[in-house]
KOLSE-711108 format. One line per 10 residues: number of its first residue (from 1); their letters; for each residue x negated, y, z negated of N, C-alpha, C, CB. Coordinates in steps of 0.001 Angstrom, whole numbers, plus 500000, padded with zeros to 6 digits. Each point is the difference from the previous one (the first is absolute). Last residue first. Glycine has a CB too. Layout:
<recs>
NUM) A) X/Y/Z/X/Y/Z/X/Y/Z/X/Y/Z  ...
</recs>
This chain:
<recs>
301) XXXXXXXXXX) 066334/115971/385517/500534/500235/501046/500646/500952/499125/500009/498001/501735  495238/501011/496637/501267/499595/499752/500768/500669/500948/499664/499550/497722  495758/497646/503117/500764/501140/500255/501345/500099/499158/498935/499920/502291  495939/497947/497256/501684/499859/499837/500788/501072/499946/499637/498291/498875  495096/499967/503281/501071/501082/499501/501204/499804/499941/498847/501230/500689  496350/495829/499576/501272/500217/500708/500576/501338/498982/500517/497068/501051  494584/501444/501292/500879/500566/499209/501346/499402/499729/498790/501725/500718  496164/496237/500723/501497/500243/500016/500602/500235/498961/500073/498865/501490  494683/502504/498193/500495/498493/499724/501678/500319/500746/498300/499137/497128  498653/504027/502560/499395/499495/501008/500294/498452/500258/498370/501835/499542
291) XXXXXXXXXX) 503455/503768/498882/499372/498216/499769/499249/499024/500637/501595/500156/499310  499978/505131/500848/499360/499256/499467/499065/498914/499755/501308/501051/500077  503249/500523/501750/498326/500540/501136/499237/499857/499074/500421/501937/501692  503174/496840/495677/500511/499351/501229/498353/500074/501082/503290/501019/499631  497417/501179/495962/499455/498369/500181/499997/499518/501574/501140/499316/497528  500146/505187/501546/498360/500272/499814/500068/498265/500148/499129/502694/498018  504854/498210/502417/499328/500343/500882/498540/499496/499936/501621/501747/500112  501872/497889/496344/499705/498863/500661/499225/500332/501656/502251/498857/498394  498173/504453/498254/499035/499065/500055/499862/498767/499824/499530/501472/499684  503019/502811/502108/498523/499887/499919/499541/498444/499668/499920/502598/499156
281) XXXXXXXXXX) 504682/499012/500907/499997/498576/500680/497999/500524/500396/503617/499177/501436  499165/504273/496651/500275/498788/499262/499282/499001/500378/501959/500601/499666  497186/503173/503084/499523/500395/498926/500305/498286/498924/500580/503355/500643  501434/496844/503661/498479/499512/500271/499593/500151/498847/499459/500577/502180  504871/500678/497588/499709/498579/500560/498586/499665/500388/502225/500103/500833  499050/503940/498038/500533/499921/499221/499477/498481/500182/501807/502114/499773  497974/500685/503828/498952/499936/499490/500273/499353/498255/499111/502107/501993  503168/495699/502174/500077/501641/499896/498740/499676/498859/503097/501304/500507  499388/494424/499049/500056/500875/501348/499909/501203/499860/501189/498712/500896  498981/497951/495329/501219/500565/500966/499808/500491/500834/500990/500265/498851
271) XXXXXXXXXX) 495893/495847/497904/499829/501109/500962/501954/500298/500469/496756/499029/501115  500570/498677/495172/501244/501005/499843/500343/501076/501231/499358/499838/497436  498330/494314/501524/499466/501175/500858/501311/500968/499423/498556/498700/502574  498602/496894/495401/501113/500617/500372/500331/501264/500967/500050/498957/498021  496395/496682/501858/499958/501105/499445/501338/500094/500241/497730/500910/500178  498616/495067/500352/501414/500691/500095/500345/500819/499110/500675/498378/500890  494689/498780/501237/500932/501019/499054/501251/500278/500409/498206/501063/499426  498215/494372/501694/501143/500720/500414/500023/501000/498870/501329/498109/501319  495021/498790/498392/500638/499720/501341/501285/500842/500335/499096/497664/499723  496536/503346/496748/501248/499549/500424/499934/499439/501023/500940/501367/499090
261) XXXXXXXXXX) 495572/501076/499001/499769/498871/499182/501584/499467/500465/497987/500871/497705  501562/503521/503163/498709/498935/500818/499461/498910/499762/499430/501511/500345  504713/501354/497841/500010/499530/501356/498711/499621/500656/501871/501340/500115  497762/500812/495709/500792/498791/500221/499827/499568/501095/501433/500507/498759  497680/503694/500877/498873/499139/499480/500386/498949/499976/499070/501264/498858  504430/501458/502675/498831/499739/500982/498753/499135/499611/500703/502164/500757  502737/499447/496344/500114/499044/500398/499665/499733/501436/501319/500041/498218  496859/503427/498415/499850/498462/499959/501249/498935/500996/498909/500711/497230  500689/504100/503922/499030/499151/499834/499592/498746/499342/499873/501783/500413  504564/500354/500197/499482/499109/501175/498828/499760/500202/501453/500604/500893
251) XXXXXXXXXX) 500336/501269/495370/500234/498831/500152/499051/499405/501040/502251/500479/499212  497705/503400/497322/499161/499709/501309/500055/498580/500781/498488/501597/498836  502403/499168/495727/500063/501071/500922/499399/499415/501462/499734/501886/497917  499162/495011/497840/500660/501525/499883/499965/500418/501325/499223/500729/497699  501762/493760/501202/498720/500762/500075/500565/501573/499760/498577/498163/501837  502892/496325/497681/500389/501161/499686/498759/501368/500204/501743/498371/498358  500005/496215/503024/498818/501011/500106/500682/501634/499731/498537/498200/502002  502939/495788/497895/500501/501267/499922/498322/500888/499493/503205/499127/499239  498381/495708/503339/499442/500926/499420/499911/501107/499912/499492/498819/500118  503207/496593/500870/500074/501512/500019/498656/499906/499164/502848/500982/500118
241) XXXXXXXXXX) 499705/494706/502498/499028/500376/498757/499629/501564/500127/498858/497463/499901  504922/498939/501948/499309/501285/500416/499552/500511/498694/501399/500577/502119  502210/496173/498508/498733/499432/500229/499040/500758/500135/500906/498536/500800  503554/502553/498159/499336/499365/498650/498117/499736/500436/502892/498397/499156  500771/504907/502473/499355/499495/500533/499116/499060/499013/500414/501807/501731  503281/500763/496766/500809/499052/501587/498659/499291/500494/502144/502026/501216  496897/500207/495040/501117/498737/498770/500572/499492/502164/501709/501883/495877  495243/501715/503907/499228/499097/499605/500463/498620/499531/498917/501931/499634  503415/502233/501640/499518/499809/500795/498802/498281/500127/500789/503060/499906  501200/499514/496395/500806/499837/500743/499710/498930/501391/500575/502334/498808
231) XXXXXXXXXX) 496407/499978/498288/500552/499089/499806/501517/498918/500422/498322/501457/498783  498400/503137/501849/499989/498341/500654/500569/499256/499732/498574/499989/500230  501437/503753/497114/501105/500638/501629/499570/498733/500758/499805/503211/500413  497942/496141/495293/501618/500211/499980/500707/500114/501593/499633/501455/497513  495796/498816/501559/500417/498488/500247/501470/499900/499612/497617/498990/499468  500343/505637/500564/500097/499100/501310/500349/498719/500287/498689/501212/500191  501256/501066/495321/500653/500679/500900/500521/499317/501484/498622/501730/498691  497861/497031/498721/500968/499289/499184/501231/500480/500825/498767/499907/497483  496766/501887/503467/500218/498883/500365/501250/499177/499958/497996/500363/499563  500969/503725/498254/500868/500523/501551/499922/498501/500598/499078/502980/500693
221) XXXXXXXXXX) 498660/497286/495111/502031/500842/499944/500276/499624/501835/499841/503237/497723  495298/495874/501411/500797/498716/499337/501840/500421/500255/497647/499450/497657  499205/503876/503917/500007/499025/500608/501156/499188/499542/497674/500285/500398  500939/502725/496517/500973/500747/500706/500702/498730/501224/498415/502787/499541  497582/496711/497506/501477/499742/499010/501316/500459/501666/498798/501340/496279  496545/499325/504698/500647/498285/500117/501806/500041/499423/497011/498623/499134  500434/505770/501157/500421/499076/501158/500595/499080/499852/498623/500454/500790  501642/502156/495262/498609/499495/500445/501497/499562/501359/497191/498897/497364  504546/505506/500033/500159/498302/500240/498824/499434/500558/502375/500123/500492  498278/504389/499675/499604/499771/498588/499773/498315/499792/501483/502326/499159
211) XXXXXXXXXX) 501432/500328/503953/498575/499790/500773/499146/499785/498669/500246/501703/502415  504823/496930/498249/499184/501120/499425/498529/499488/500033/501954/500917/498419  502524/497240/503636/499039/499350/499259/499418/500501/498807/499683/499275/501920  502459/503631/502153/500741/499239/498882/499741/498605/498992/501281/501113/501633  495779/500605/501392/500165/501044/499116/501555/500056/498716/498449/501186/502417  499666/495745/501791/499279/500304/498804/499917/501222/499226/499004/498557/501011  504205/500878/502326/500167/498605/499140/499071/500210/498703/500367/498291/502244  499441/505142/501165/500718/500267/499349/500278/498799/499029/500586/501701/501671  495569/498234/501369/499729/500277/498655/501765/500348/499023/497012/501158/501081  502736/494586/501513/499985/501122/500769/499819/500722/498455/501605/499619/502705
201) XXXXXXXXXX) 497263/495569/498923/500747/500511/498856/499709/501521/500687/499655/498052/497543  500660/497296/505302/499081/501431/499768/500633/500716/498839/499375/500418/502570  501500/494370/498455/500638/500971/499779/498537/501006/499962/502509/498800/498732  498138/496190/503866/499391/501284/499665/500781/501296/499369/498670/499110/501828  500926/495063/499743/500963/501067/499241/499341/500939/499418/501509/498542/499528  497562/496647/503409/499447/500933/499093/500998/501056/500101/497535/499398/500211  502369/494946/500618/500796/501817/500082/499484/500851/499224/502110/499386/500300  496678/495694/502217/499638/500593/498463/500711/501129/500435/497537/499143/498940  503557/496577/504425/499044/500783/499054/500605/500908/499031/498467/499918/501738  503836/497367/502016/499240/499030/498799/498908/500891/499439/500311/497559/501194
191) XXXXXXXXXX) 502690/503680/502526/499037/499875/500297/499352/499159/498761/500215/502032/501653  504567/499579/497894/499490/499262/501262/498588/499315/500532/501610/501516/500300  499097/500887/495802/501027/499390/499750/499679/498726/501419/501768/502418/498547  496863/502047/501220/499005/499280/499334/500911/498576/499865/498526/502216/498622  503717/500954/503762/499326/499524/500741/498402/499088/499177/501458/502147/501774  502655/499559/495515/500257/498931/501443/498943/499719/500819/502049/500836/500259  497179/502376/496329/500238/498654/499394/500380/499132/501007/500647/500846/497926  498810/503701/503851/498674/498914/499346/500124/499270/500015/499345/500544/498963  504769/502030/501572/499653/499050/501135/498573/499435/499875/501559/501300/501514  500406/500820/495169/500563/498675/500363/499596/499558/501453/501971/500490/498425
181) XXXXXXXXXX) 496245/503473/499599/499513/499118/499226/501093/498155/500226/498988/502771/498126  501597/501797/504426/499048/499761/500051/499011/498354/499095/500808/502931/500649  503186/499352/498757/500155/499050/501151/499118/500121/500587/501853/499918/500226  498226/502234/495744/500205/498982/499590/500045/499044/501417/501116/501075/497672  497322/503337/502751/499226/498937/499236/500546/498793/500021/499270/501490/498652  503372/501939/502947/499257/499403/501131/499215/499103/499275/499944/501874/501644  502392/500006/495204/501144/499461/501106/499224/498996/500661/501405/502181/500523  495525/499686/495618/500746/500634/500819/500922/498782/500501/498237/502016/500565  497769/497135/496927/501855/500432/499088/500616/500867/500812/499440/500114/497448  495974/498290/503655/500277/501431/499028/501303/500113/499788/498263/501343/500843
171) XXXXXXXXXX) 497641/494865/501445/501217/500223/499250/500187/500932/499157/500105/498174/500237  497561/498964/504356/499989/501334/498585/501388/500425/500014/497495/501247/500257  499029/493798/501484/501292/500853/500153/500261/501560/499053/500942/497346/500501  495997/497872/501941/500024/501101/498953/501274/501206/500103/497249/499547/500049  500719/494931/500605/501143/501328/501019/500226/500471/498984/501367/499219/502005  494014/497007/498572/501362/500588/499410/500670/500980/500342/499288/499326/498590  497522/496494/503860/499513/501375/498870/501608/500240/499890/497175/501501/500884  501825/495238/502238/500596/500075/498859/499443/500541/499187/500873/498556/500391  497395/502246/503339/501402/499279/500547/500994/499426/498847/498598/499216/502138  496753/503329/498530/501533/500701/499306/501475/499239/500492/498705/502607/500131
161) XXXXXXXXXX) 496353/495953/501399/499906/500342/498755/501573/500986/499114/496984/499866/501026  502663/499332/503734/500281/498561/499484/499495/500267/498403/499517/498358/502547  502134/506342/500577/498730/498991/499121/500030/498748/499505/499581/501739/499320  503751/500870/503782/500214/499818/498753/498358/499085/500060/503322/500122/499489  497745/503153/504739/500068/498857/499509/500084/499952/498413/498866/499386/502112  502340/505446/499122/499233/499378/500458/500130/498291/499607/498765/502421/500054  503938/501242/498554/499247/500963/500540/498568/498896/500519/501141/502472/498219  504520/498142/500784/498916/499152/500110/498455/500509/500603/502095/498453/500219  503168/502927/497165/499032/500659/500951/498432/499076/499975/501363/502681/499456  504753/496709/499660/498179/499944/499968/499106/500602/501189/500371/497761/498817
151) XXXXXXXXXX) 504657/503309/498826/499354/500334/500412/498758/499412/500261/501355/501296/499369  504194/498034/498656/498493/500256/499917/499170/499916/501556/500195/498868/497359  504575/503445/503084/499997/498321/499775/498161/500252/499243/502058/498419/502839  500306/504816/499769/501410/499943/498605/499603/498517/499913/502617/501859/500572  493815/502773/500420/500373/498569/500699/501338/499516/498849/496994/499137/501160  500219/504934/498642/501029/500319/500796/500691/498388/499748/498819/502192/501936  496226/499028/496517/501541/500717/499571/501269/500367/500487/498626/500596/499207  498033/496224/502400/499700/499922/498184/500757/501023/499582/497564/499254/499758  502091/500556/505208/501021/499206/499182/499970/499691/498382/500026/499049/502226  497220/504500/500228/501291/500576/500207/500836/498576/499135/499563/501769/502803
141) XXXXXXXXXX) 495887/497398/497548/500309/501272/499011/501468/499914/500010/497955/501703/500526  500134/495478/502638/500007/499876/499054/500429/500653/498805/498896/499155/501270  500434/502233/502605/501253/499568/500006/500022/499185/498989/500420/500272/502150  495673/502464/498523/501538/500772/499983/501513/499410/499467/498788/500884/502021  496982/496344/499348/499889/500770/498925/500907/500733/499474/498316/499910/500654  501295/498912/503836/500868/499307/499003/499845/499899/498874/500335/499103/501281  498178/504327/501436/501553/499648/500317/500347/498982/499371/500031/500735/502001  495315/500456/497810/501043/500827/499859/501652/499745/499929/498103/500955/500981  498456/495786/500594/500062/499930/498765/500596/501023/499173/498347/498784/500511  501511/501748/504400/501116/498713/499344/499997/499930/498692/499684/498525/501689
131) XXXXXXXXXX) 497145/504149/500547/501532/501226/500028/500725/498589/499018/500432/501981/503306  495333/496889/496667/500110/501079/499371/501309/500553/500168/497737/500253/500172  501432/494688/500595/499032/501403/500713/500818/500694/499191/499140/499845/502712  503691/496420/497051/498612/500338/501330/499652/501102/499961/500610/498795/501638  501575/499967/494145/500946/499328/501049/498787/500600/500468/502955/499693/500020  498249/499767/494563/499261/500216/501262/500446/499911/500944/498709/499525/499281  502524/498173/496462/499805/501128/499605/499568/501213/501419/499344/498511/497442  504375/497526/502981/498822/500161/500010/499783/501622/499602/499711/497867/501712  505414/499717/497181/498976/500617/501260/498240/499880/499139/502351/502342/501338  502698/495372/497770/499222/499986/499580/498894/500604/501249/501124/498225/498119
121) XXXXXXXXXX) 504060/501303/498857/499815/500214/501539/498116/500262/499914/503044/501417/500800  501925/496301/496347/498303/500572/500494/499417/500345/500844/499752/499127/499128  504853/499592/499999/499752/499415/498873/498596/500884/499803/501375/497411/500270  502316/504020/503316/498814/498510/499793/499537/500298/498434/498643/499722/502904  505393/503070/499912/499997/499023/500117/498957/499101/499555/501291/500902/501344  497987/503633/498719/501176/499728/499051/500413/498907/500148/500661/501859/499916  495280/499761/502852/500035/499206/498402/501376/500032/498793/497312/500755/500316  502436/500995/504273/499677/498354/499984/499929/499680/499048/499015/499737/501465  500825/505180/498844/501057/499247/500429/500183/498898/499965/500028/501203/500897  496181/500558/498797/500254/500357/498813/501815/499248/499730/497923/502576/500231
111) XXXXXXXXXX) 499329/497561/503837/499398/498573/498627/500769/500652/498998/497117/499152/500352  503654/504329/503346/500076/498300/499800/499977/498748/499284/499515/500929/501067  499021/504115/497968/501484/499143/499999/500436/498662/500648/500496/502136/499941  495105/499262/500708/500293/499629/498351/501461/499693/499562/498116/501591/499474  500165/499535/505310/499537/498658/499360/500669/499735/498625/497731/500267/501159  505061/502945/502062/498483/499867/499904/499563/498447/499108/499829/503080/499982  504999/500005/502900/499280/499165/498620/498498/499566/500363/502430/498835/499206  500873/503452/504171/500309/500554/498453/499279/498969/498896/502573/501054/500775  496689/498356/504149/499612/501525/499982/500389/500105/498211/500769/501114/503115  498131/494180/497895/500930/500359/500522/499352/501819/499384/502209/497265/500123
101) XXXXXXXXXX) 495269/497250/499684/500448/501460/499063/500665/500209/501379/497942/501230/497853  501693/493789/501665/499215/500987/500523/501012/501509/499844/498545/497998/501809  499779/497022/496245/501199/500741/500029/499607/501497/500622/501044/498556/497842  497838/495844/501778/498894/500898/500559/500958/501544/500118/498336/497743/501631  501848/496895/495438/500773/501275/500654/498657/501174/500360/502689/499588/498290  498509/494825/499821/498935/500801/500246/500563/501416/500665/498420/497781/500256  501979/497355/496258/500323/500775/501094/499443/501057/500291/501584/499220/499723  498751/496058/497006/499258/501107/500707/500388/500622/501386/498343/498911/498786  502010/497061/496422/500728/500394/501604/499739/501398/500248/502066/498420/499876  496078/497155/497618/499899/501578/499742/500229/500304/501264/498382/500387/498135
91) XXXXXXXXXX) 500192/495200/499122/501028/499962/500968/500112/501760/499639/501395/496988/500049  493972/500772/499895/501198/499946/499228/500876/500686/500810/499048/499874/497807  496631/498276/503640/500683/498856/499287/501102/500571/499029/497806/498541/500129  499438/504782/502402/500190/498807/500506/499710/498864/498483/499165/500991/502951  500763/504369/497443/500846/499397/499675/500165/498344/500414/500684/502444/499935  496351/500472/501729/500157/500539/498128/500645/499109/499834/500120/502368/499476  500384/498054/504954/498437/499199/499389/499717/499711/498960/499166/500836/501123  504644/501840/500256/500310/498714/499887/498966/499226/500170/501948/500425/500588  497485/504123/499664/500656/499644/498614/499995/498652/500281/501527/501977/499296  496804/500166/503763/499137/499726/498872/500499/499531/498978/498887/501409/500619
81) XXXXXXXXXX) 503543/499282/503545/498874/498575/500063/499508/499838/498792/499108/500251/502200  503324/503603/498065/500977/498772/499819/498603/499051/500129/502900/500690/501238  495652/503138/499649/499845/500228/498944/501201/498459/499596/499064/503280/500041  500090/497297/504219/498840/499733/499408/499925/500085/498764/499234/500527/501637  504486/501127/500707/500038/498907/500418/498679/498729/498900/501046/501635/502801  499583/503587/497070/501334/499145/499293/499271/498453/499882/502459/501507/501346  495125/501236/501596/499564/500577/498554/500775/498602/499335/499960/503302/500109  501933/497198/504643/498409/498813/499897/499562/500184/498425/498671/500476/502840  504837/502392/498430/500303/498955/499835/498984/498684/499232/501396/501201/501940  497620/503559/499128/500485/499759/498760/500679/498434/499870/500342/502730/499844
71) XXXXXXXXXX) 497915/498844/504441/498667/499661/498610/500839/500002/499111/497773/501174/500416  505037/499164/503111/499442/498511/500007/499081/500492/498862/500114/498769/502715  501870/504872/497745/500664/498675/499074/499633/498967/500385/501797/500790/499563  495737/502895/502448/500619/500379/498155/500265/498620/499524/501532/502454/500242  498740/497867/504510/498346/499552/499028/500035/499840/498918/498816/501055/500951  505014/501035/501408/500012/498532/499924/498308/499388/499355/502088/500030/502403  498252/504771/498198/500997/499469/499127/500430/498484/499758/500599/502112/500623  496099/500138/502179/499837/499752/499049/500860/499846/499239/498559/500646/500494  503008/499446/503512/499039/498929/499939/499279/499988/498405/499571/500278/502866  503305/502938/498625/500813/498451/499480/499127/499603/500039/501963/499486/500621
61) XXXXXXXXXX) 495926/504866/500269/501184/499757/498111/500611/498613/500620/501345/503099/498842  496553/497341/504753/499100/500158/499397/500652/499948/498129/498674/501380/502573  503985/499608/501158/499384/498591/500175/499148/499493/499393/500413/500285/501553  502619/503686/496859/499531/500133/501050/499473/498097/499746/499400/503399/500426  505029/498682/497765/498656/500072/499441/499031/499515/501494/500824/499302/496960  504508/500967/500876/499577/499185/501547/498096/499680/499675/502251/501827/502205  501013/498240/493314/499247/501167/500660/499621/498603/501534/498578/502287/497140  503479/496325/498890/500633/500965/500554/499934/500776/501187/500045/499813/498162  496787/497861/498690/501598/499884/500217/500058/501078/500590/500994/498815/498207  494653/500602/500876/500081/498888/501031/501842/500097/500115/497342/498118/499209
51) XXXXXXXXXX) 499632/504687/498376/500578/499176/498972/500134/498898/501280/501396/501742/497752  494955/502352/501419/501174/499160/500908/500402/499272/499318/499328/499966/501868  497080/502183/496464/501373/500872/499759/501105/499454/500718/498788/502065/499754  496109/496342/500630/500731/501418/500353/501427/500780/499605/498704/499142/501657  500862/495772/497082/498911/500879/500511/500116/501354/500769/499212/497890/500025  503147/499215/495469/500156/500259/501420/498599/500398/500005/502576/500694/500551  497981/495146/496451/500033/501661/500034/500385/499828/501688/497789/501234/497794  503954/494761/499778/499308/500620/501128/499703/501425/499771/501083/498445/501460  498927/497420/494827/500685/501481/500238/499570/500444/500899/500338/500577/498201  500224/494368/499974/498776/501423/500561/500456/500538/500550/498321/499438/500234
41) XXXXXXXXXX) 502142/495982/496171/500994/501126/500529/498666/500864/500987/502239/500291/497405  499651/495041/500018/499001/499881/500466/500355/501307/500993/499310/497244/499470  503025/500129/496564/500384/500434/501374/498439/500748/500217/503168/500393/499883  498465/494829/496634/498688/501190/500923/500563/500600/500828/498136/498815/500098  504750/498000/496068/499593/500501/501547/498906/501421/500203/502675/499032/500583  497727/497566/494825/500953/500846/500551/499252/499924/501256/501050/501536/498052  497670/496165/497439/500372/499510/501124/501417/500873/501184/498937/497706/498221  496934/503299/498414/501789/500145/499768/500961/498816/500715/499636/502782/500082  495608/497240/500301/500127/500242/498451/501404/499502/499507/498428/502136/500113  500121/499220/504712/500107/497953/499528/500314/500022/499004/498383/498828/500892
31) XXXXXXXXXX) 501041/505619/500512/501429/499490/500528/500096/498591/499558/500098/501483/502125  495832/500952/496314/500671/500005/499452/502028/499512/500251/497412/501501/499499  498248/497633/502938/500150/499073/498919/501219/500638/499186/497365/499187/499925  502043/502884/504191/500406/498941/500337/500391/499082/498333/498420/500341/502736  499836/503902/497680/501579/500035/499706/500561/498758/500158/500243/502174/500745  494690/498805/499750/500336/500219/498544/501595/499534/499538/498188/502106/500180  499981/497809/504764/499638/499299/498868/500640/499650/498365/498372/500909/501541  502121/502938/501176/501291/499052/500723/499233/498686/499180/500908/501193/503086  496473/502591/496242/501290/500180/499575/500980/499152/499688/499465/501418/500979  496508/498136/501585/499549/499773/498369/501412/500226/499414/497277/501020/499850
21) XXXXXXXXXX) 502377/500636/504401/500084/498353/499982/499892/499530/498375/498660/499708/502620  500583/505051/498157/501626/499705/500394/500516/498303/499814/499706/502152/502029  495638/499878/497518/500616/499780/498960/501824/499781/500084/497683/501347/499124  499563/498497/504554/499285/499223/499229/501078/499836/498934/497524/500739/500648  504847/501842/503349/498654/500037/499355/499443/498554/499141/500654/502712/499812  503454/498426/502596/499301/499309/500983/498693/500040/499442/501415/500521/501961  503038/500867/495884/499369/500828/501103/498716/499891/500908/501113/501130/498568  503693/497285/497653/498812/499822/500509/499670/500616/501502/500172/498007/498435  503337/501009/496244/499739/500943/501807/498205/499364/500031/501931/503402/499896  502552/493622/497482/497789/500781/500186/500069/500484/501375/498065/497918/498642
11) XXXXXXXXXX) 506501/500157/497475/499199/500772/501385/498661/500087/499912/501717/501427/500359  501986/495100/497432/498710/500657/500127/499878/500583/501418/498956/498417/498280  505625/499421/499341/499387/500171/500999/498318/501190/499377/502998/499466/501786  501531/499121/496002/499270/498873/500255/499042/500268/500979/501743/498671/499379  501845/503840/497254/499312/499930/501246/499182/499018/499989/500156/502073/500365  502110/499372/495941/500913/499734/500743/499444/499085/501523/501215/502310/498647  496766/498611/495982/500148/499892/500916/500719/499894/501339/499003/499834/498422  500786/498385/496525/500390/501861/500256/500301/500450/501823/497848/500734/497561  500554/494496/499865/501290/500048/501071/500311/501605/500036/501255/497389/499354  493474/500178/500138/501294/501037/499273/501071/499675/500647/498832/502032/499481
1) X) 497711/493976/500324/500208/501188/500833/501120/500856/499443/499192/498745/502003
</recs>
């Protein structure tokens, strides 16, 4: 396990959907992996705009206001049962919070907030019906470029056919790349499989090559390239067998082609917030709503 790390704690928001449970699933094996604590989270929206503070509010606003939080409780409560079903015969300490918004903050700052304290924080691709799968779709988005911890985005059960398939990862010599590429090796590291390693050669690379060069010859240069910036990486994780894929242009389409022969991608993300931050952080997007295998996104803080 890395000692980089400060935090010991996994978050998974959850919202009472299918793929929300698939979430808390997914975070359970990865909290056993580590052997860290599950907090187990759900964000009370308001209804109507009431917040329930402050305000006297008519008989009708407390009553639905106390509803609010028995269902968000009961959500919490059920989503704890699931984990520790997941979890029977290992020791994994689990908690649970039902946090309910206030007039100055909303969902995303919330989680976005939580995640300076955890290691991970892990939501579902979806949530109920069309307004929910909106909203958490959204909120998905907002933490792949906001969040100060990685990011999974689980987008359904794991296929017993990909339970040891391989964790594909992409790699462009950026900041975010590289902590993108250590947290792979750890989690291939953890899980006992194959690491795949994707560089997209971009045409400016292939042009400093010179477009005169055969593919392959060009391949073979940039392979040598890549098993260099691994190498590092390859001398802490001895046990982790890499395979390196050099392809041209258009990452997140091949590493979507990947990801269906996987069990996990991890990408880097350059998201800053504003349109600068969605433009950089395209295409760990395009993977993230994409995939169909769990994301994760390495956020650099």
């Amino acid at each position: 396990m890395s000692t980089d790390f400060l935090h010991e704690e996994i978050i998974v928001g959850v919202d009472g959907s299918p793929q929300s449970e698939a979430a808390v699933r997914w975070a359970v094996a990865e909290a056993v992996m580590r052997d860290e604590q599950l907090r187990i989270v759900h964000v009370l929206p308001l209804i109507g705009g009431w917040t329930g503070v402050g305000l006297s509010g008519s008989p009708l606003a407390e009553e639905t206001f106390q509803w609010q939080q028995r269902e968000a409780q009961q959500l919490v409560e059920n989503a704890v049962q699931v984990a520790r079903g997941c979890a029977v015969g290992d020791t994994l300490r689990i908690s649970g919070d039902a946090l309910q918004l206030s007039t100055e903050t909303s969902i995303v700052p919330t989680l976005v907030d939580l995640t300076k304290q955890a290691r991970m924080i892990v939501v579902g691709d979806s949530g109920q019906g069309a307004v929910r799968r909106t909203l958490l779709g959204s909120v998905s988005t907002a933490l792949i470029h906001h969040a100060h911890c990685p990011v999974a985005v689980v987008h359904g059960e794991v296929s017993p056919e990909h339970v040891n398939a391989p964790i594909v990862v992409g790699v462009d010599g950026s900041p975010v790349s590289e902590r993108a590429t250590e947290l792979a090796f750890e989690e291939a590291s953890l899980r006992h499989v194959e690491l795949v390693a994707l560089h997209a050669l971009s045409d400016a690379e292939w042009l400093g090559h010179a477009p005169t060069i055969p593919w392959d010859v060009v391949t073979a240069d940039v392979e040598v390239t890549l098993a260099e910036r691994l190498a590092s990486w390859q001398e802490r994780y001895p046990d982790v067998v890499v395979r390196r894929i050099v392809v041209r242009n258009q990452p997140a389409r091949h590493l979507l082609a990947e990801s269906e022969s996987a069990q996990l991608v991890v990408v880097g993300s350059h998201g800053r917030g504003g349109f600068a931050g969605m433009l950089l952080g395209s295409v760990s997007s395009a993977v993230v709503h994409g995939s169909h295998t769990p994301v994760i996104v390495a956020r650099q803080d």
